[in-house]
C-alpha positions in Angstrom: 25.8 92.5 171.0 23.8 89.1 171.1 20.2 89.7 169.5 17.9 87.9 171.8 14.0 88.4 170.9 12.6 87.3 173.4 13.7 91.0 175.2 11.4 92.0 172.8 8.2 90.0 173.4 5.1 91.6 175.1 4.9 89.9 178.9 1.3 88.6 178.0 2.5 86.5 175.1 5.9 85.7 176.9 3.3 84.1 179.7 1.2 82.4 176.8 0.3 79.2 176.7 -0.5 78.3 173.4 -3.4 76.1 172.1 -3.0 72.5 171.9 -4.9 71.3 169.1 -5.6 67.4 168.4 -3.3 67.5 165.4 -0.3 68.9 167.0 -0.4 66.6 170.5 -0.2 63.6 168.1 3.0 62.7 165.7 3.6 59.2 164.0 1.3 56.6 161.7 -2.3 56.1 162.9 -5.3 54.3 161.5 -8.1 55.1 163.1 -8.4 59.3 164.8 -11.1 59.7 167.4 -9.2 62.7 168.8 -10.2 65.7 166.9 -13.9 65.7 167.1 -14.4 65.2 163.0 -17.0 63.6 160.6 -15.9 60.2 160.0 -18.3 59.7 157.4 -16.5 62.4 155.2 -17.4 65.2 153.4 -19.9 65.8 150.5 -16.6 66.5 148.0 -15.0 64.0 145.7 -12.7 64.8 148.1 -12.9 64.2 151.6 -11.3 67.2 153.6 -13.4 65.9 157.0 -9.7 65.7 158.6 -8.3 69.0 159.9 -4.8 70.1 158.6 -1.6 69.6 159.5 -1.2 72.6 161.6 2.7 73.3 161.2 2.5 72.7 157.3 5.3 70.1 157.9 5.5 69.1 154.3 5.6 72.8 152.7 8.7 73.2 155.2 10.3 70.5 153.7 10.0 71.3 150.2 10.8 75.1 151.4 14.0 73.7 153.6 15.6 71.8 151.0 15.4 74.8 148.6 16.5 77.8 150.9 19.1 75.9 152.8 17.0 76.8 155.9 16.0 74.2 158.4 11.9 73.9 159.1 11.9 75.4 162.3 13.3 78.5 160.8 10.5 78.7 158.0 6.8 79.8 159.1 4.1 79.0 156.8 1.1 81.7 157.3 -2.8 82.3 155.7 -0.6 85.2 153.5 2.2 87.2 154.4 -0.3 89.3 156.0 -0.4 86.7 159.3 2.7 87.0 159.6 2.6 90.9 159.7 0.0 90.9 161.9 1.5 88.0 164.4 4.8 90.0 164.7 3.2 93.4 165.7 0.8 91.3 168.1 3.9 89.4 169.5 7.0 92.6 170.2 4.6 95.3 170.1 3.0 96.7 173.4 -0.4 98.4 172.2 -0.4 102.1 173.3 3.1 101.9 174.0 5.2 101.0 171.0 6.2 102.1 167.7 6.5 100.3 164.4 8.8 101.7 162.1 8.0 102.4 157.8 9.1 104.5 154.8 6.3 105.8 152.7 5.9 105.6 149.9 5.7 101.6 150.4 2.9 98.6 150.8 -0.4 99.9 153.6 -0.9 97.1 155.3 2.0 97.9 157.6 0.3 100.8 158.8 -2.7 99.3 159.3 -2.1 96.3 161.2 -0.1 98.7 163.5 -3.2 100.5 163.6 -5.4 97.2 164.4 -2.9 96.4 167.2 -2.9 99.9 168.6 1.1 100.4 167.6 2.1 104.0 166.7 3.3 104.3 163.2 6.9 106.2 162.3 7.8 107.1 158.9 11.3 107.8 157.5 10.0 108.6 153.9 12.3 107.1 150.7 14.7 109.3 149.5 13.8 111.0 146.2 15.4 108.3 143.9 12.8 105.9 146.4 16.3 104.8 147.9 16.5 104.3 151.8 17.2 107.0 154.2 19.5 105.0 156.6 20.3 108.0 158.5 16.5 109.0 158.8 16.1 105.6 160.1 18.9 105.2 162.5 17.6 108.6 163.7 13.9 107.7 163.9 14.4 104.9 166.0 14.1 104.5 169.9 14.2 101.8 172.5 10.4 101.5 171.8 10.6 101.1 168.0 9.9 97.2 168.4 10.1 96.7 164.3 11.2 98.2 161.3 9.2 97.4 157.8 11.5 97.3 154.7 9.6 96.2 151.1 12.0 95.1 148.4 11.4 95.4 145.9 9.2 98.1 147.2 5.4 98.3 146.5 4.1 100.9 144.7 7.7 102.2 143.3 8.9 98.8 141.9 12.6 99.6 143.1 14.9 96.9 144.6 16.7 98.4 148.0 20.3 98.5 147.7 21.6 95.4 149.4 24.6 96.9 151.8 22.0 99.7 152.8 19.4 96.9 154.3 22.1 95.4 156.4 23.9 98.3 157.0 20.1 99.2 159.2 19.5 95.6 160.2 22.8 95.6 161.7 22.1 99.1 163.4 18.3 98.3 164.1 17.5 97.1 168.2 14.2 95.6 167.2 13.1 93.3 164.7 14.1 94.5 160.6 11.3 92.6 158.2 12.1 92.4 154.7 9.0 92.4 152.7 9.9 90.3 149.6 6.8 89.6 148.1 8.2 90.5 144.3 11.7 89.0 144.9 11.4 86.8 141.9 11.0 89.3 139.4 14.2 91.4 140.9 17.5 91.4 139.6 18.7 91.0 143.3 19.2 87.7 145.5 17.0 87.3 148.1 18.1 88.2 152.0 16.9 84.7 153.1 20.9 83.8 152.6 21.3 86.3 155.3 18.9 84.9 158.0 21.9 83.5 159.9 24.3 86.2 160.5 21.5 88.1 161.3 18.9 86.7 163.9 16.3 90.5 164.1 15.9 89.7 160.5 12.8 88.7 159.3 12.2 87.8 155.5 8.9 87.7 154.2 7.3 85.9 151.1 4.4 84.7 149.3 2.8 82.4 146.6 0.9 85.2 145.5 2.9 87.2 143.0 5.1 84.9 141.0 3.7 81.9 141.7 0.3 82.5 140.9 -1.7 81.6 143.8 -3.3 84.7 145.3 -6.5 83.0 146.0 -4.9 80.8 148.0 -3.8 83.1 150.5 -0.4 81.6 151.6 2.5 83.3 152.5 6.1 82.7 154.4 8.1 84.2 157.0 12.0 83.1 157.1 13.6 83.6 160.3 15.5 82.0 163.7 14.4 79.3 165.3 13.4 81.6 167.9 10.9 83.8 166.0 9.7 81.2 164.5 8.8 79.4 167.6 7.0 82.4 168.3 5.2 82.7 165.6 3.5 79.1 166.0 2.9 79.9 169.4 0.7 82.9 168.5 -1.0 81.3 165.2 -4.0 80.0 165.2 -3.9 76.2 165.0 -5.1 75.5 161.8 -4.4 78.7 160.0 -3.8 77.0 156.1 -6.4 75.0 155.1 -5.8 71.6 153.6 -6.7 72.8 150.0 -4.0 75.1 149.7 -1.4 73.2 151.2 -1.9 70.2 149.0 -1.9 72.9 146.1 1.2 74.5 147.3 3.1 71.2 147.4 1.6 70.5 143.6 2.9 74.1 142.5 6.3 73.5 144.4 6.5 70.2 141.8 6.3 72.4 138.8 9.0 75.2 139.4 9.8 74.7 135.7 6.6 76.5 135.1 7.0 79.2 137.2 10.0 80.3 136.0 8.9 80.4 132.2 5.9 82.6 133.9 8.8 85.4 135.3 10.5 85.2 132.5 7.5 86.1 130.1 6.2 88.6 133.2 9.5 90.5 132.8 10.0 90.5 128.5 6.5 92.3 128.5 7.1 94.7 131.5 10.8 96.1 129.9 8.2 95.7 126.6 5.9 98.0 128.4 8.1 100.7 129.9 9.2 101.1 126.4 6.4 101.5 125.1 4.5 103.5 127.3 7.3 106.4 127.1 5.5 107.2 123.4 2.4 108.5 125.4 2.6 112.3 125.7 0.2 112.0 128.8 3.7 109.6 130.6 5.8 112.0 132.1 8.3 108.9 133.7 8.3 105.2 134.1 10.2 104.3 137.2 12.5 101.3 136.9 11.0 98.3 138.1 12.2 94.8 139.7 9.0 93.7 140.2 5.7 92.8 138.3 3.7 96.1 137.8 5.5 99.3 136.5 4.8 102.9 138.7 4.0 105.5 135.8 3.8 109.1 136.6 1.4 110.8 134.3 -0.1 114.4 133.3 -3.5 113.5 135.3 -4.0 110.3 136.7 -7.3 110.8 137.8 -8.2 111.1 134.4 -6.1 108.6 132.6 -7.5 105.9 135.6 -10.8 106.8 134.7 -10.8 106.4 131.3 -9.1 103.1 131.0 -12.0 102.2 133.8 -14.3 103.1 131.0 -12.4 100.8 128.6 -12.6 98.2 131.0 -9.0 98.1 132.2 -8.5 98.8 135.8 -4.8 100.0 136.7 -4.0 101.5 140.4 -4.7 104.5 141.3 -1.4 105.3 143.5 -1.6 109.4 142.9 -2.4 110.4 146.7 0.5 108.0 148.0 3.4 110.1 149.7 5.8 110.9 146.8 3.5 109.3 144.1 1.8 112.2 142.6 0.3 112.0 139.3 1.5 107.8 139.3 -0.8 105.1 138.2 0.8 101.5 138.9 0.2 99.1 136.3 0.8 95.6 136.5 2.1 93.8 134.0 -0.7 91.7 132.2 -0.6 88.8 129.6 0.7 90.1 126.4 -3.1 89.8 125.0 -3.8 92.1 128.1 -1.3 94.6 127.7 -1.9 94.7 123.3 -5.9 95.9 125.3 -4.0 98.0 127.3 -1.8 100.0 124.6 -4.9 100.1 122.2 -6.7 101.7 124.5 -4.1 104.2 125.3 -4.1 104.8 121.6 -7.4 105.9 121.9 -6.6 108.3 124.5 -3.8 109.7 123.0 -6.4 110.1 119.7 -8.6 112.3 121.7 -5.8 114.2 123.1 -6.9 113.2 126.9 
């Protein structure tokens, strides 16, 4: 069966027509731009920034392209993966009339941008090992489950979904499957972005958040068809990533070398930490983890959260999550952080908390 989103798309955004900003009328070399309504005298800055952004990112997609194997108009650059969250229920999902497809325990703002957009929410819950239930899922599903949320590796639990399973759903899924791989680059497994082609209701999400350290930033990718993608910039907004954090974006994407010594170091003190923190009597289990942060189920979270808020370390508190009872996630600091950390667990184990 041919995949064809645009089956999929609500009739009032299949009717769009999309904003036509200055920037994105014009292409070539220019000298002097009356067409945008600007300053020309500049900005107060020692930089001027009186010039709005380019509003496809065209340079990011290079860089991004050249890596991935992708072409541009199969990468969508987003304010945060969030956007592109939002964009995709605002896009498939009729409000009052769809369903959006996720599988507790696993990241909340799925639920609540189908909430925003007025999109019923089905949950398959993770198996107990935090596996996927494929069968739950095929079985959940309808003709008006427009899309299908799938974090890995998964926020809170840390655990990568088994590869064959994914596909094994996205191949069996009518709507739209989005892979959620904001911590891919701490995971032992590949990323699904290989697998874009083969199979066009995928969606694979990212971000320069996690690994790359740029969460204030608030940039984010969505790797999908040509199609999708189109769709995607036709929804946007037309300037939706400022000009700061695109020219920072292209200076982090110059410096991969550093990033990767950053994972590297992330991951030797998070298998540092799990061993560590199974000394505490107050850890009942550390769940294996492919990402940055380590889900630890404990005697009384509550407690333990509140004392390390009194030692001035704040940890999440996931313990009324579906399946997460008792857990605390803890993300993995610097290794001067997590020495703090242990010390002060010391301290709790000294006073028998």
């Amino acid at each position: 069966m041919t995949f064809d989103p645009e089956k999929l798309v609500r009739d009032n955004i299949r009717r769009l027509t999309p904003y036509s900003s200055a920037r994105s009328e014009f292409a070539g070399r220019a000298e002097i731009f009356l067409d945008a309504n600007e300053n020309p005298f500049g900005s107060p800055l020692a930089r001027d920034y009186h010039r709005y952004p380019d509003p496809l990112q065209s340079k990011i997609k290079k860089n991004l392209a050249a890596e991935t194997g992708l072409d541009a108009a199969e990468i969508f650059v987003g304010n945060g993966s969030d956007e592109a969250i939002d964009l995709l229920f605002r896009i498939f999902c009729e409000p009052g009339r769809d369903a959006a497809l996720v599988c507790p325990p696993t990241y909340g703002m799925y639920r609540v941008s189908a909430d925003v957009n007025a999109v019923r929410t089905k949950e398959v819950c993770l198996r107990p090992d935090f596996g996927l239930d494929a069968a739950g899922i095929r079985e959940a599903a309808d003709s008006r489950t427009k899309l299908l949320f799938i974090c890995s590796p998964n926020n809170p639990t840390g655990n990568s979904m088994r590869r064959e399973t994914v596909l094994e759903i996205v191949r069996d899924f009518r709507g739209i499957v989005v892979v959620d791989e904001a911590y891919i680059h701490f995971s032992r497994e590949k990323s699904l972005v290989a697998e874009l082609r083969a199979h066009p209701n995928l969606v694979v999400l990212q971000t320069f958040s996690k690994a790359w350290g740029l969460a204030g930033l608030r940039v984010g990718m969505a790797f999908a068809s040509r199609e999708i993608v189109a769709l995607l910039n036709r929804v946007k907004p037309p300037y939706n990533v400022s000009e700061i954090a695109q020219e920072a974006v292209l200076d982090a994407l110059e410096n991969r070398a550093a990033v990767a010594d950053a994972i590297a170091k992330i991951i030797v003190e998070r298998e540092m930490l799990a061993e560590r923190l199974e000394d505490f009597p107050f850890v009942e289990r550390i769940y294996p983890s492919d990402a940055n942060f380590l889900l630890v189920k404990t005697t009384d979270a509550d407690r333990l959260y509140r004392f390390l808020l009194d030692e001035r370390i704040v940890v999440r508190n996931r313990a009324r999550v579906a399946m997460c009872l008792g857990c605390l996630r803890i993300t993995v600091g610097t290794p001067a952080e997590n020495a703090r950390l242990l010390e002060s667990l010391e301290k709790a184990r000294s006073i028998n908390l």
